[in-house]
N, C-alpha and C positions, 0 to 999 in steps of 0.2 A: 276124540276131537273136543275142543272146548270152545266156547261162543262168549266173549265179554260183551253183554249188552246191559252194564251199570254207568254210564258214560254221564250222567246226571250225578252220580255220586263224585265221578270224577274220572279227566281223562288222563290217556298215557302221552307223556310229556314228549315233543315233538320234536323233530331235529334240528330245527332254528333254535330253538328255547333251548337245548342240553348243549349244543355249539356256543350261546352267549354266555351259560352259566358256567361253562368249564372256563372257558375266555375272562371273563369279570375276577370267578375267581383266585385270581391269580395276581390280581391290584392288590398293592396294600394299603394304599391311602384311603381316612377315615374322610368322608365329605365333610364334615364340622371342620376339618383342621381348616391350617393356612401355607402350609408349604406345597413345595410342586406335589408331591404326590397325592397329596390330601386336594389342591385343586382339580387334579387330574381324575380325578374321581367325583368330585363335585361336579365338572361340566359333562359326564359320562351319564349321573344320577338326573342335569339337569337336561338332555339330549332324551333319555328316556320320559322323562314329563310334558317333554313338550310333543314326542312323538304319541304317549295315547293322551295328552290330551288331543292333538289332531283326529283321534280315531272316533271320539268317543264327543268332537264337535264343542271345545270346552276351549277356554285358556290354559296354558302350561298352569299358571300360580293357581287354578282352582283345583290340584288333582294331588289329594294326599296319600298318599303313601300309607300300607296299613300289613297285617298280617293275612290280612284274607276276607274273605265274604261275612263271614261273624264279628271283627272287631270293628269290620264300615259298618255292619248292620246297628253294633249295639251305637256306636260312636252318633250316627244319625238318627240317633234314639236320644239316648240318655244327654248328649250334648244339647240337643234342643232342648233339652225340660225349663221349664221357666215358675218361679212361685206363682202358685195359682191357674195355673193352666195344664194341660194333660195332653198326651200324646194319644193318636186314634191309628189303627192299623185295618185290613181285612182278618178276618179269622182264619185264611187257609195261609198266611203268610210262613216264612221259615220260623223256626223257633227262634232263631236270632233275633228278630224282630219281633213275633210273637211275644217272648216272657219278657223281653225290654220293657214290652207297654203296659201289659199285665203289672207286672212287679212295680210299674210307677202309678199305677192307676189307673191308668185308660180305657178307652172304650174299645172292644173288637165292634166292628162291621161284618155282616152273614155273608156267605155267599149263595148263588144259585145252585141248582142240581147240575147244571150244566158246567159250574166252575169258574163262573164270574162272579165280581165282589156286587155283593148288592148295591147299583146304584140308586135305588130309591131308599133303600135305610141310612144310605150317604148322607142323601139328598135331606133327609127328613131330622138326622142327627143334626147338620150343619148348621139347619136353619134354628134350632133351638140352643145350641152349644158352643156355633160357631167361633164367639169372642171367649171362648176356653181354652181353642186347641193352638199347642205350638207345634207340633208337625202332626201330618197325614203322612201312612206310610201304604203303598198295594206295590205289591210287586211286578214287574213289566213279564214275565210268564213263569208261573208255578213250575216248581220242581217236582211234583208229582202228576199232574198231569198235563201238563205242558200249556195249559190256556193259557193264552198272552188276553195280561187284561185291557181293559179299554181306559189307559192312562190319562189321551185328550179330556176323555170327560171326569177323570178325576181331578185335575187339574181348574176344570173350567170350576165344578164346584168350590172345591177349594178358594179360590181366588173370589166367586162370586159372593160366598157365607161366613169363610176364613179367612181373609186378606192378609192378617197377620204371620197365621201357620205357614210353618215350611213344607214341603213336597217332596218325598223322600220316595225313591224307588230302588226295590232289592232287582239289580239286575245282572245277577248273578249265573244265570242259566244261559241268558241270551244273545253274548256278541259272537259266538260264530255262529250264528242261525238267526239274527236278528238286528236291523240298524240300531243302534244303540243310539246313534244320537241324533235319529230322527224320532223316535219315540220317547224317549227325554227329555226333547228340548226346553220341554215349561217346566222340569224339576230341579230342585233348587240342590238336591243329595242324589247321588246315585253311585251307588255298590256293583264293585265289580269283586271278581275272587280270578288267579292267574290259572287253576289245576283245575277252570271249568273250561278253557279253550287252548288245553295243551301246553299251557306254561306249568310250573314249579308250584308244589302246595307248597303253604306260608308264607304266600304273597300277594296282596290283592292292593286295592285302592279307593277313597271316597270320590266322588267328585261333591266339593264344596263351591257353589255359586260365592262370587265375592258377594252377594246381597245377602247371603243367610250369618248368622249370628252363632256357632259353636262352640261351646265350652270343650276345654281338653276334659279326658277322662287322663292320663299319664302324665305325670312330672315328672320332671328333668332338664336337658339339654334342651329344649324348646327347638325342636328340629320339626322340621313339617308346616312352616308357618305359626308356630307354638300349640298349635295341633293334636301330635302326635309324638312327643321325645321318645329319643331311642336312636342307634345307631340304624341308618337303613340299611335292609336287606339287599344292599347295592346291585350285587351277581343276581338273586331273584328279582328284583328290580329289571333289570335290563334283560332277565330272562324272557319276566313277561312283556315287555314292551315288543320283544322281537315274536312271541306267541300272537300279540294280539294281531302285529302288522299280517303274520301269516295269514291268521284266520279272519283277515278282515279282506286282504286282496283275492282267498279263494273262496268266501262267501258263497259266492253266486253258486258255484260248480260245485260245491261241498253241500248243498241245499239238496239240488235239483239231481244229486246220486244219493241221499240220506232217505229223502222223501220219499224215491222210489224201491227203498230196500224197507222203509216202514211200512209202505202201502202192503208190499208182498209179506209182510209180517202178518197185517191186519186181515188181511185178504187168507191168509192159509192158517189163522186162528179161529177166525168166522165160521172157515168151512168144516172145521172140529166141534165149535160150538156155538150154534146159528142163535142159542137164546143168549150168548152173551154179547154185550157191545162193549168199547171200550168209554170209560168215562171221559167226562167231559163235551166242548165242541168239537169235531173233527176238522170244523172251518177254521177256527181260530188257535189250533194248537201249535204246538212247533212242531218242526218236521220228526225231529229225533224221539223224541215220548211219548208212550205208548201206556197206559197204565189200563187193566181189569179187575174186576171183583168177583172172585171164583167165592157166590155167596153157598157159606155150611164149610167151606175150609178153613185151614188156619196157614197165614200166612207162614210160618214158621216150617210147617212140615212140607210145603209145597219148596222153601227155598231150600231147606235141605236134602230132596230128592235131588233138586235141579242139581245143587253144588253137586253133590254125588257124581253125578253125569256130564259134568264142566260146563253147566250152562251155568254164569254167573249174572246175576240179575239181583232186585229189593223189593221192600214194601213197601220203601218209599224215601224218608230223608233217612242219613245215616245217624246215626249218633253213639256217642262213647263207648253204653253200657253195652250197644248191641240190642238189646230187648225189643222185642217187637208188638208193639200196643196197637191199640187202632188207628188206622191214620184219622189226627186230629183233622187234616183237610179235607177227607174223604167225608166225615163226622159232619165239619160244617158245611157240606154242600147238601145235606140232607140223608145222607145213605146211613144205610140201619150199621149197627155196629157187626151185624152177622158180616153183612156187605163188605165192611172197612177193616173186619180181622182177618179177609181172603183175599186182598189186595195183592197184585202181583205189579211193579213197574220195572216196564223194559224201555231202555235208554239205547239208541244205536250213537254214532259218533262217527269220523274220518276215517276210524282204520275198520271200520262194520266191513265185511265181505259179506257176499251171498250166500255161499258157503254155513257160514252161523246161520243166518235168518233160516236155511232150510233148514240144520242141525236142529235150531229150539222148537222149529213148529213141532217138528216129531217128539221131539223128547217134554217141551211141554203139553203139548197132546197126550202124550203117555201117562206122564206123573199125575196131570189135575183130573184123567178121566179114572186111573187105577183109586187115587184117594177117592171121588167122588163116590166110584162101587162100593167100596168098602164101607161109606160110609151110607149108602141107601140113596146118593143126590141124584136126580134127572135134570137137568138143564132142557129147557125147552125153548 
């Protein structure tokens, strides 16, 4: 049997979304042209903006078109930068975000042990920095341990110490498990990616407030409001617009069966290992993420028992090399490096059955208590 519970790394593409994209595919007209076919793909390109802008609580014109979660991410980074001023993020943020700000000079903000951005280092930056920063970036719920942060009051800061900075939120984890543009609404940037709610990877989108000020990062064709050039991803385009309608009208009922196959997750890991908890709030997490710190292990030999076994699961974000380091976000919320190199994150999603949740408790029961023996650990 095998159990996919990496659904935060990324989902399996859904039947709406692989129905639109075989469909699109098959247009040939470029939406820059001007003849019928080239129109006729223009008003398909603009039928898709207007519909997640609807989802997502936005005007069609404020919703650009991107490659995915990393190129909004850096786009609402690097586009903001202005001489003299500096961009400020959370330190648990994605690395898209994260080495944006870094690499420009900015300031990281700490988080809690709980998984929240510090809002009194916010609070305490702003008020002496305030008139430096051109955007604030925290992300609306961590991809490792699924805290959804408290945006309203980042926001309110912002506006109160930074009036000029922009408001930028990676919300990349969040629109099938989360209103997107109820928790948004005061952000001026906000990231979506299409292969985190069942649409097509290398397709995502920014949302641009017409009040914020971006510089393109790409020349060219000045396509995307001059934005973004490049020919769009038309067929992933309308893939995901048809992904997100899915996973915005079954929200509710895709919640409320997720929640209860994580609880059973939590509940039959507990009772393997009563000294560990899962990080983070348990109030304020999403339903789907589930992340531990099997502290004296290494995350590495834990995921390749699991693979072994078809239980497919991470340590955390994915990235190129594959290498698995400590999680930087585990790092900033206080936990010891022993802590943050036995990291285990498990992501349920739409197609989770019960079936896995029962499969992984055994089989990660199995793996982290056999390495623990071997290596002398008692969990208490």
């Amino acid at each position: 049997m095998e159990a996919y519970l990496d659904h935060a790394a990324t989902t399996p593409i859904n039947d709406v979304a692989v129905d639109a994209l075989v469909r699109v595919s098959r247009l040939i007209g470029n939406p820059s042209g001007s003849h019928r076919a080239a129109r006729a793909a223009k008003d398909l390109l603009e039928l898709s903006r207007e519909q997640i802008g609807s989802y997502l609580g936005v005007d069609a014109s404020e919703v650009i078109f991107t490659s995915g979660g990393t190129e909004s991410d850096n786009l609402a980074i690097f586009g903001s930068l202005k001489d003299g001023k500096k961009p400020v993020a959370s330190a648990i943020e994605h690395h898209a975000v994260l080495d944006a700000v870094t690499e420009s000079g900015g300031k990281l903000i700490g988080a809690t042990r709980e998984g929240v951005v510090n809002l009194d280092e916010l609070e305490e930056y702003l008020k002496l920095e305030g008139d430096t920063v051109c955007v604030i970036s925290v992300m609306m719920a961590n991809n490792e341990t699924g805290v959804v942060q408290p945006l309203s009051e980042v926001v309110r800061l912002a506006r109160k110490y930074s009036p000029g900075a922009a408001c930028h939120t990676d919300a990349v984890q969040a629109p099938a498990y989360l209103d997107v543009a109820d928790l948004a609404s005061g952000f001026d940037l906000v990231s979506i990616s299409a292969h985190k709610f069942g649409g097509p990877k290398g397709t995502g989108a920014l949302v641009v407030k017409k009040s914020s000020r971006l510089r393109a990062m790409l020349r060219g064709g000045g396509q995307e409001f001059e934005l973004r050039s490049g020919t769009p991803n038309l067929a992933g385009i309308a893939a995901m617009a048809a992904a997100l309608e899915d996973a915005v009208a079954n929200r509710v009922e895709n919640v409320r069966r997720i929640a209860g196959l994580t609880e059973l997750l939590r509940q039959g890991l507990s009772s393997k290992f009563p000294g560990i908890k899962p990080t983070g709030i348990e109030s304020s997490q999403m339903c789907n993420i589930t992340n531990y710190c099997f502290e004296g292990l290494n995350s590495e030999e834990i995921l390749f028992l699991l693979d072994s076994a078809g239980i497919f699961a991470s340590a955390g974000s994915s990235c190129a090399s594959g290498a698995l380091n400590p999680s930087h976000v585990l790092l900033g919320m206080g936990r010891s490096k022993a802590e943050a190199s036995g990291s285990l994150r498990l992501s349920l999603g739409v197609s989770t059955t019960k079936e896995e949740i029962d499969y992984a408790i055994d089989v990660i029961g199995d793996v982290t208590s056999e390495l623990a023996a071997k290596k002398g650990i008692l969990w208490v």
